[in-house]
N, C-alpha and C positions, 0 to 999 in steps of 0.2 A: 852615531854611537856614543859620545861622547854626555849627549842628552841624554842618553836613556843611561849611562852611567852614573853621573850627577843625580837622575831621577830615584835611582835604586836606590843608593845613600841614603838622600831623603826618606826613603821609605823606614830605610829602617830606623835610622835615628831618630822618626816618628814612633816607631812600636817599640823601641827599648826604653824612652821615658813612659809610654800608655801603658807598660807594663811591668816597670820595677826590675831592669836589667833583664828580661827575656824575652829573646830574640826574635823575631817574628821568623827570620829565615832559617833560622842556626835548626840543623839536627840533633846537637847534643844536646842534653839533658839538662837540663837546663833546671721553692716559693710553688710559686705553686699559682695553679692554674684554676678556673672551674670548679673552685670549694671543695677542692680534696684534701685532707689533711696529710700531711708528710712526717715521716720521723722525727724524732728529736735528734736536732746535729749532734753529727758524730766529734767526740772530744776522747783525742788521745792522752791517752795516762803520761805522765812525769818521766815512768819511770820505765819504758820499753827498752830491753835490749835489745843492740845490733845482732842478726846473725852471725854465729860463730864462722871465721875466714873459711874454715875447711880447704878442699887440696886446689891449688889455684887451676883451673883450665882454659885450654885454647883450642876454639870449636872452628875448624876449619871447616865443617858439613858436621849436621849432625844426624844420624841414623838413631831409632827406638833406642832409649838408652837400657844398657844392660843393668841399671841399677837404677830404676825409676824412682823419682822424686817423690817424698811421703807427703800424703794430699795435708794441709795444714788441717781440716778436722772434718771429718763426719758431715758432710751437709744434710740438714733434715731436707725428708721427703716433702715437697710443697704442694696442697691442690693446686688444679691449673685453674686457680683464680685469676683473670684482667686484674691488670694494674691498676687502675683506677679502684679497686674494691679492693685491691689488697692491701695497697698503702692508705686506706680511711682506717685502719683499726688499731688501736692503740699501742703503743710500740713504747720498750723500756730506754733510757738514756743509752747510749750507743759506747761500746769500749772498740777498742783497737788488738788485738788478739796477735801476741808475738809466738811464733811458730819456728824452730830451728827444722829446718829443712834439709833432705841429703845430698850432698852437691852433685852435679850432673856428672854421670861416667864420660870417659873420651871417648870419641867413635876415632876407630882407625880409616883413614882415607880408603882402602881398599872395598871396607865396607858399605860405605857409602852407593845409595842406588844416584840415578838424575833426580835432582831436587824440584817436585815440582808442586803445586799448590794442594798443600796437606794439611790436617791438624783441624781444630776449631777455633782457636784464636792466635793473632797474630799480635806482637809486639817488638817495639826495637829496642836493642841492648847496644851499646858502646863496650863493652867488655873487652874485646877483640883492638881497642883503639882508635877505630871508626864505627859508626855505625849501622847495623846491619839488622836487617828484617828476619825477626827469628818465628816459628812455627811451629805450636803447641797442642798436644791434643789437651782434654778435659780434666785430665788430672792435674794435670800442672807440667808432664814431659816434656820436652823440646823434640820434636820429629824431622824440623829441616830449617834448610836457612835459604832466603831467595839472597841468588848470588850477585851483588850488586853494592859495592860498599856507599856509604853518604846517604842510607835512605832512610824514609821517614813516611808519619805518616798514612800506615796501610790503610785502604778500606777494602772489605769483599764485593763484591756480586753477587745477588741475594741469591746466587745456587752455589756461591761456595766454590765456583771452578778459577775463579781469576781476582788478582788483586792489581789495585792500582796505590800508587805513593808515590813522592817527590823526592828525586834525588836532587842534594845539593854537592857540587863540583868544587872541593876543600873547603876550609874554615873562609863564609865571608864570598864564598862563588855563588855565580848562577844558577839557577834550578831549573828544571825538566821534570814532566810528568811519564812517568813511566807503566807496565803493565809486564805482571810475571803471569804467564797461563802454560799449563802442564810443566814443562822444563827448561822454555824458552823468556825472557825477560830482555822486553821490546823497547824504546823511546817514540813514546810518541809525540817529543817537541823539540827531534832535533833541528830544526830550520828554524829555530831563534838564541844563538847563542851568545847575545847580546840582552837578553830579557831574562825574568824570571816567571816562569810556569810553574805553579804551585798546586798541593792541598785539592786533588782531585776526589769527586765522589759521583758515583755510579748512579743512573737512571735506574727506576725498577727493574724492566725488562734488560737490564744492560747493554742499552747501545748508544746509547752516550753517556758523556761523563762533563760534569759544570768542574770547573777549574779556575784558579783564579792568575793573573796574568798582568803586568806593566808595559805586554807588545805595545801599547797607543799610548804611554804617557801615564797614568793613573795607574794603579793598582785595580783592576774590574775584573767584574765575572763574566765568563765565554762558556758557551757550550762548543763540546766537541764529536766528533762521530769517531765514537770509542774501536773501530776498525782500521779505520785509515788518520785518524789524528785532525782530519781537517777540523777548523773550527766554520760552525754554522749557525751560529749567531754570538751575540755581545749583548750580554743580559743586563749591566749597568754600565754607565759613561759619566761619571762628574764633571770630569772636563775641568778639574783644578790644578792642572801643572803640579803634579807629582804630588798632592797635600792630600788626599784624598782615599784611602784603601780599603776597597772592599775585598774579604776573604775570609778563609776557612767557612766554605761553603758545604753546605751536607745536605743531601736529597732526602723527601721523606720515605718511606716504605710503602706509603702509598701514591706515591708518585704527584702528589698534590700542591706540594710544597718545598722550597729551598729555603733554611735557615743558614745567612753568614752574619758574618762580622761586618760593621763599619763604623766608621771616624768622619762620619761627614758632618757629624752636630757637635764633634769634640771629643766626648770619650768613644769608646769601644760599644755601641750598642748593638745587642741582634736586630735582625732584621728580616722577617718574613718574606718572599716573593709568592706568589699564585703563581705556576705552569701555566693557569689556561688565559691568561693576560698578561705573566711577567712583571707587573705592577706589583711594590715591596712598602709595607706597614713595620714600624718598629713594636717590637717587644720588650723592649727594654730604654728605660729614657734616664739612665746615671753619670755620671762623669767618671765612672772608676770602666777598669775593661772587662767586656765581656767576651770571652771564646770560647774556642771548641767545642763549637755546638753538635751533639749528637741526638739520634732519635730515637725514643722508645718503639720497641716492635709493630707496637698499633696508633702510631703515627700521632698519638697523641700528648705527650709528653717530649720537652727537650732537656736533656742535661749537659750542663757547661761549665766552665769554667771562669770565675767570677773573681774582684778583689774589694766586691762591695762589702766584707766582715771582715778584712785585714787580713793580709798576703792573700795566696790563693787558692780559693777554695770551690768545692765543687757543689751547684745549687740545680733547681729544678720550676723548668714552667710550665702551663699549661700550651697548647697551642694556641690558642684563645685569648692569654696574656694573663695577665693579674701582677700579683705581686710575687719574687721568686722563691722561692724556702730555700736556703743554705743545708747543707747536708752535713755536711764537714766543720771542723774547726781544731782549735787548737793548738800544739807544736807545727811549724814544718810549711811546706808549699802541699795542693793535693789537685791535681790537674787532668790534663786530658781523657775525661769521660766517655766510656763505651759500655752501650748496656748489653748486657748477654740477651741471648739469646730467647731464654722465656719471659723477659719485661719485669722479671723479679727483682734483680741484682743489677748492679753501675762496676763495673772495674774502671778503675784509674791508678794514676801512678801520684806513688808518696815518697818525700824525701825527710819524712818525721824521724827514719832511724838514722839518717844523714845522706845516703844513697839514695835515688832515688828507686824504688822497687814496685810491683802491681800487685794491688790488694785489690779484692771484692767486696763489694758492700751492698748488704741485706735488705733490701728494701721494706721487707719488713719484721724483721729482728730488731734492726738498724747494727748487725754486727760488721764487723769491715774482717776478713782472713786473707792473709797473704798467697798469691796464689802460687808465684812460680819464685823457686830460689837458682840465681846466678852469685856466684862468690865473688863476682868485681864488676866494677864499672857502675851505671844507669841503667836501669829500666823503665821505657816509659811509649807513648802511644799504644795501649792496649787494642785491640780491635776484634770485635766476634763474629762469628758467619753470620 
């Protein structure tokens, strides 16, 4: 026990220099592929104002609010162009678009139904103190909360009925891979409560799920049989006495492919694996870090989070490789990438008006709109069905 204590440490005081004081474990808040061309990075104005505080709330459960959140602006209607065709066409310098938003009404607890996997996208807030898995439909409302404080992290199930994310046990605990489905919210690693089980992401069909894990010493990725939790196989092994960590792993859409993270050449580089051999090719060969890798809808395109243009920002690759385009810049940290659902737009979370909050951004506008307003705390791990 004591070893895999000592080993955790190590972990992290690995990822908090690789990455300029954020945390690999903590839940609080902390280019281009294939010759397509990509927007011009997004550069925030000087001069954004913070949302007005409005009336402070405390979302014990939240039900349809009675006083729905004003969408930040008018989305133009978009053909259903592929991405690859959409983002070739020439795109004006990108502004940052401050939107005063109406704070969410209180739901009274009586009103409240069983909270169970609703909404279209999911994200975590710290508002409340801790942080908790909140659930949004399209406008920006807040429709539920999966009830389970310290979590982090969400990913869906590409039909939308079940989420998985990583609960951390206080500031600086252990982590456990967890799964909310209809109104029940399962653990599926409670027989290692000496390890950390992290940063789960779903197989196409949903039935398993790659996870990344320090059970054996390392930081590696495992698959697991997303039912019963067992793990059934061990997808990396370095076998560097705790120096080592492969994570934030993200399955593709087409079931083709796993892009994580690792630190086995120094910095933070991606890292491809094939499915149909498990054999892993870098994407990325820099000394600065690279995460949270996410996948565009047609599996060809990753967006992540990057500190190769100074702090963090969020860039773009082919699956193929190349060099990465930067999207972002500016004021401020802009991280955890998820792209909606029509392969148009990237949400991620920005801490440019000091909080960190979830904006969208245009893939080809190159406009970034704030999507959901909370009056306190963080917002950040955006995630779409």
């Amino acid at each position: 026990m004591s070893r895999r204590i000592g080993i955790a440490a190590i972990a992290l005081a690995v990822l908090v220099i690789a990455f300029g004081g954020f945390t690999f474990f903590s839940s609080n808040a902390e280019g281009q592929g294939g010759g397509k061309v990509l927007p011009t990075p997004l550069v925030f104005p000087t001069e954004l104002p913070s949302p007005e505080p409005g009336v402070a709330v405390s979302l014990v459960d939240v039900s349809p609010s009675t006083t729905p959140a004003t969408a930040p602006s008018e989305t133009p209607t978009l053909a259903p162009t592929p991405l690859a065709v959409a983002i070739a066409s020439d795109t004006p310098t990108a502004t940052l678009t401050s939107v005063l938003l109406t704070p969410l009404a209180v739901a009274t607890a009586t009103s409240l139904p069983e909270i169970g996997v609703v909404g279209e996208f999911a994200f975590v807030s710290d508002h409340e103190g801790a942080p908790y898995i909140y659930l949004a439909d399209a406008q920006g409302n807040i429709v539920g909360r999966i009830n389970r404080s310290g979590a982090s992290r969400p990913r869906w199930t590409r039909d939308g009925a079940r989420i998985a994310f990583t609960v951390e046990y206080g500031s600086g605990g252990t982590l456990d891979v967890y799964v909310a489905s209809g109104s029940s919210v399962r653990n599926l690693t409670p027989d290692t409560p000496d390890t950390n089980d992290s940063h789960p992401s779903w197989s196409p069909d949903g039935s398993q799920i790659v996870f990344a894990s320090n059970r054996d010493g390392d930081m590696d990725l495992y698959l697991m049989n997303a039912a019963t939790g067992e793990v059934t196989r061990q997808l990396t092994d370095e076998d560097l006495d705790g120096q080592v960590l492969d994570a934030f792993p993200s399955w593709s859409p087409d079931g083709r492919y796993i892009v994580y993270s690792s630190n086995a050449r120094g910095g933070f580089d991606l890292r491809l694996m094939d499915t149909s051999t498990w054999l892993s090719v870098e994407l990325t060969t820099d000394s600065r870090a690279n995460l949270h890798a996410a996948w565009s809808p047609d599996s060809s395109q990753i967006a992540f989070t990057t500190q190769r243009a100074g702090g963090e920002q969020i860039a773009l690759i082919g699956v193929g490789g190349g060099v990465p385009r930067v999207l972002t810049g500016g004021i401020g940290n802009n991280r955890h990438p998820s792209f909606v659902a029509d392969g148009q737009s990237i949400a991620f979370a920005t801490n440019r008006a000091g909080r960190y909050e979830i904006y969208r951004l245009d893939l080809i506008t190159g406009d970034a709109l704030q999507m959901i307003f909370v009056p306190a705390g963080n917002q950040y791990y955006p995630a779409f069905k």
